[in-house]
C-alpha positions, -999 to +999 in steps of 0.1 A: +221+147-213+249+123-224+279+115-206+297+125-235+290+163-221+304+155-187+336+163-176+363+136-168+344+105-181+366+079-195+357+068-225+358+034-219+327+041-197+303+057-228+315+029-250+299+009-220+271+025-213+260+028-253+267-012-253+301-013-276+330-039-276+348-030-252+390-033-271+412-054-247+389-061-221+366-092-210+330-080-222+309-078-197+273-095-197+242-059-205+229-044-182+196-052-189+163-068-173+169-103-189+202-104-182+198-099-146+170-126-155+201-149-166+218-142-136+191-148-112+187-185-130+223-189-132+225-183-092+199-210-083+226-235-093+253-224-068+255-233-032+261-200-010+261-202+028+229-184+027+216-192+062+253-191+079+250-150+059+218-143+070+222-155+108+254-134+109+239-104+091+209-105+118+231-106+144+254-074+132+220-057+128+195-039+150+167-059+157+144-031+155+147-019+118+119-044+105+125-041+073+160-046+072+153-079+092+129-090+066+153-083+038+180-106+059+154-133+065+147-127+026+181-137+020+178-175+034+154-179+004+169-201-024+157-184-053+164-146-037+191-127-053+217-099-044+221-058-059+248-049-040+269-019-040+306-010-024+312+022-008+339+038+010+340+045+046+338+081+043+334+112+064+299+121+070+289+097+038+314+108+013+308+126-026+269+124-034+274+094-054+274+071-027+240+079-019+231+077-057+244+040-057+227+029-031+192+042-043+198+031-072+204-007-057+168+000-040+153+008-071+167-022-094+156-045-067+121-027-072+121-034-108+132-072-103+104-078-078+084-066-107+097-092-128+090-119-098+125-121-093+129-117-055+163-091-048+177-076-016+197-049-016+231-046+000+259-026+005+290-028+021+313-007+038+346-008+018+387+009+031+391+043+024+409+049-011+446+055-005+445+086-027+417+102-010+419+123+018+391+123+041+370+151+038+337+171+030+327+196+005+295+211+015+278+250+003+270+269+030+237+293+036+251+315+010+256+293-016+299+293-011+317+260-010+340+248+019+359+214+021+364+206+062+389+180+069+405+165+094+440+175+109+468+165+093+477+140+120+449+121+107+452+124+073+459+089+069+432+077+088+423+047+078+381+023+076+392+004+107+405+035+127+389+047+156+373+080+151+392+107+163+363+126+191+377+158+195+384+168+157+344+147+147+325+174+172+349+202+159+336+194+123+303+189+133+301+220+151+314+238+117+290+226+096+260+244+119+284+271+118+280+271+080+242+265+075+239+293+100+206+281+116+195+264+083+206+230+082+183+206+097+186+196+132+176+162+131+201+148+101+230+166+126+216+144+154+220+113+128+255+124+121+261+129+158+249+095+165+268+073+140+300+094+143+302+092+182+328+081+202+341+046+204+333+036+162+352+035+135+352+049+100+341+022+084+315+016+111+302+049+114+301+052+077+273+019+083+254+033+110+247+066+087+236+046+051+214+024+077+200+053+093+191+070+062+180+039+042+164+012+064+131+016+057+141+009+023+153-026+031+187-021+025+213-046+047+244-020+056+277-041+066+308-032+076+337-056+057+364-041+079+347-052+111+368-078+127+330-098+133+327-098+093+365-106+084+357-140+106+328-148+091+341-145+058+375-164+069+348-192+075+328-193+052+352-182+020+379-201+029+378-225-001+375-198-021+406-183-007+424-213-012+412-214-049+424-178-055+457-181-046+468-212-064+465-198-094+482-160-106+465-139-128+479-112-150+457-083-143+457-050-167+470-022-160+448+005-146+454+035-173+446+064-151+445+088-182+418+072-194+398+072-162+399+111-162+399+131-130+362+132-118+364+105-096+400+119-082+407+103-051+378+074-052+396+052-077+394+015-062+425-002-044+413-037-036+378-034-048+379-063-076+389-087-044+361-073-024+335-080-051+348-118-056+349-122-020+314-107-015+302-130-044+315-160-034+291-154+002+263-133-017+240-143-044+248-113-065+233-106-095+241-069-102+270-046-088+260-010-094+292+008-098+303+042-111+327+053-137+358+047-119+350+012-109+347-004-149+384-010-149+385-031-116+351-047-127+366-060-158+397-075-143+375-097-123+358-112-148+386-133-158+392-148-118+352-155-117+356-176-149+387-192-129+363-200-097+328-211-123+315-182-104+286-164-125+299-128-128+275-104-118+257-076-138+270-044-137+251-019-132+258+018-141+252+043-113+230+069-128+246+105-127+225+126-118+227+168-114+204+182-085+184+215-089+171+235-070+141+264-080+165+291-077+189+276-098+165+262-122+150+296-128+188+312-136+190+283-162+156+292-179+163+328-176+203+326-193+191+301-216+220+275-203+227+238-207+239+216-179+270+210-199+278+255-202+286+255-169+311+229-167+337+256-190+341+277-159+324+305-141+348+333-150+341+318-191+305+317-184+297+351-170+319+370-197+298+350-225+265+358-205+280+400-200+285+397-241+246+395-247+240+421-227+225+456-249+257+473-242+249+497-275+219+514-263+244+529-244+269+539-273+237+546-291+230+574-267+257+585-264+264+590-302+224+604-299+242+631-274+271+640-297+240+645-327+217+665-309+246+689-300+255+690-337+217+693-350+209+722-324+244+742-333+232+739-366+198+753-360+215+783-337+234+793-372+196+800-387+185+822-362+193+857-353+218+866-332+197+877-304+157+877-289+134+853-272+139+827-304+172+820-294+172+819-259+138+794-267+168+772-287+192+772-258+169+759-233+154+732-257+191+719-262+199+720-232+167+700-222+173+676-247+207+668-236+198+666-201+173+641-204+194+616-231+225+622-206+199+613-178+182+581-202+225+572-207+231+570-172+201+547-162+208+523-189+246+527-177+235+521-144+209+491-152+239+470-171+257+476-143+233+459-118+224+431-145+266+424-149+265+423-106+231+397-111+249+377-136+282+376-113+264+365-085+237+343-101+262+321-121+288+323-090+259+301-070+244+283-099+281+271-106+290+261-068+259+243-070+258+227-100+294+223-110+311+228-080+352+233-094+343+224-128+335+187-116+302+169-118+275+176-086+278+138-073+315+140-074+320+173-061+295+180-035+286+154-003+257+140-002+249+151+033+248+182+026+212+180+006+198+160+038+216+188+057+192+213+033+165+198+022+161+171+060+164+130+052+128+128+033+148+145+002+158+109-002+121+100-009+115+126-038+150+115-052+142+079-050+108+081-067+125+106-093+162+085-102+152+065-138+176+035-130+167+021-165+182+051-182+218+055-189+222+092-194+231+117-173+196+133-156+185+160-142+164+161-112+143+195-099+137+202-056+121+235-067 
């Protein structure tokens, strides 16, 4: 399916993603195999503080998650290169999309190994978007969306915040509420253990993406951590220098243009991050969504400023997660992804329209006939005797059993308008939950909550990072 069909896309992204000019802005370099080729050579010939990253890294990291520790020791290499990915700290992991970025970082780095180009995948923990609330929009064991947030005292609550205890176990206690014995015990253990006591957002936020992902490889950091903002005044400090002698005129950010899918995850200082990340990171690809285009292209001009080779970016695959249930209502109504983004009142009234509603007339009218046929014959016969009374109760049996036949199919359309109601009500909470697209609307937590943490394998092995359409992937 093309992002053309998806709600809220900016344009400027499918001009991107179908490889057009893109009017008024830096072009970026393809996301493609040999230009993360070009990169990777491109990188060889820059001197990044690679051992002074990976002893730091290895320190911030538990010394138990073996692959992670390779993928850090990977990292002193001079020829190994960086996928990295920016995520918000976030509530329980955020919209769906941040785990979607992140596997798709895994995967790239998969299919650069294959190339014998040696990549690590990283991500790192980024502030909390000043237009976004913290919260979570999760289904609950009957298929009905909630959103849980925190009190309004801390609805400004900010990456480097403490977490506040009391209101954490009160949410956490109301999502086992909602999966009413369902959800799976040991992702609410993981979410116990990385929101507890005594972290932050931003740091909790890392301890969850590590738990989930580090037998994967990928190296979870936490910019906001006081530890990492030394590190980087250290070892970025020239580049600091360089980027404030000089002032840049940056574009505006046309927020009509960006649509409202991503509402609340558009990027504050996330260009900065990306230069600062890349000036201590071998990057060669950024995978970033449809909201972060804008902010990627007014970098490009301040890495020309630094001779910094700008990274490739990489377009986050959307993806729309179905279930068997739900793939069996779309076989069975004949629907497209794209139908159910028009509304679920819209949708069930078209749906209600192909339903035989004139057998019912038809019977009726049938009724009204037979009446008219049998009066008719009751003229012919004589006005008394066994003939007539014969006529009577054949009418009468006739009638009976059309009203009867009326009343069945009456009562059938009524159950099938009931199955349709309820069918496309959880198809549409599932699948386009408000009208928006699944990744945006829906945490991600919420499949691990359904499906346990190995629904990241299936999705891995399943998410075509080489394709740049919107795809559908089945859990049946």
């Amino acid at each position: 399916m093309d992002y053309e069909g998806l709600p809220g896309i900016p344009e400027i992204w499918q001009d991107f993603i179908a490889g057009l000019a893109l009017a008024g802005h830096w072009q970026p370099a393809a996301p493609s195999i040999d230009s993360l080729r070009a990169q990777a050579e491109a990188l060889k010939n820059c001197n990044y503080p690679r051992e002074k990253m990976a002893r730091f890294l290895a320190q911030v990291t538990d010394p138990h998650l073996t692959y992670v520790q390779e993928s850090i020791d990977s990292l002193r290499r001079p020829d190994t290169v960086v996928v990295l990915v920016q995520i918000r700290a976030s509530l329980f992991g955020g919209p769906a999309f941040q785990l979607l970025k992140c596997l798709t970082a895994i995967k790239l780095c998969r299919h650069l190994l294959a190339e014998s180009i040696r990549a690590v995948p990283c991500c790192g923990i980024e502030e909390v978007s000043v237009e976004s609330p913290v919260r979570l929009s999760l289904l609950d064991c009957k298929g009905e969306i909630h959103e849980l947030k925190l009190a309004p005292e801390y609805a400004g609550l900010r990456g480097a915040d403490l977490l506040p205890e009391a209101q954490i176990e009160q949410l956490l206690g109301k999502i086992e509420e909602l999966g009413g014995g369902t959800f799976d015990s040991e992702v609410m253990e993981i979410l116990r253990s990385a929101y507890r006591s005594g972290e932050t957002l931003a740091s909790a936020t890392a301890q969850l993406f590590t738990a989930l992902m580090h037998q994967w490889g990928l190296v979870v950091f936490n910019t906001l951590s006081p530890d990492f903002r030394d590190f980087l005044d250290q070892a970025a400090g020239d580049f600091k220098a360089r980027l404030g002698e000089r002032k840049l005129q940056h574009q505006e950010y046309d927020r009509s243009r960006s649509g409202s899918l991503f509402a609340g995850q558009l990027p504050d200082a996330w260009d900065k991050a990306l230069l600062e990340h890349s000036f201590v990171l071998p990057v060669a690809a950024v995978v970033i969504s449809p909201c972060q285009l804008i902010s990627f292209l007014s970098a490009l001009p301040r890495f020309e400023m630094l001779s910094l080779p700008s990274p490739v970016p990489w377009p986050q695959p959307s993806v729309t997660i179905l279930d068997r249930a739900s793939e069996r209502i779309v076989g069975k109504y004949r629907l497209s992804i794209g139908e159910l983004y028009s509304g679920e009142s819209k949708l069930t009234e078209q749906l209600k329209l192909r339903l035989p509603y004139s057998v019912v007339d038809r019977l009726h009218e049938l009724e009204s006939e037979t009446g008219r046929m049998m009066a008719q014959l009751e003229a012919l016969l004589p006005a008394e005797g066994e003939i007539l009374a014969a006529q009577e109760s054949c009418r009468e049996k006739i009638i009976y059993q059309i009203e009867k036949l009326r009343q069945r199919c009456q009562a059938a359309l009524e159950v099938r308008n009931e199955a349709i109601d309820r069918r496309i009500h959880k198809l549409c909470n599932l699948v386009a939950p408000n009208r928006r697209i699944q990744e945006a609307g829906l945490s991600g937590i919420y499949f691990l909550l359904r499906y346990s943490r190995f629904f990241l394998q299936p999705l891995y092995e399943k998410l075509q990072v080489m394709k740049f359409e919107h795809q559908l992937v089945s859990m049946g």
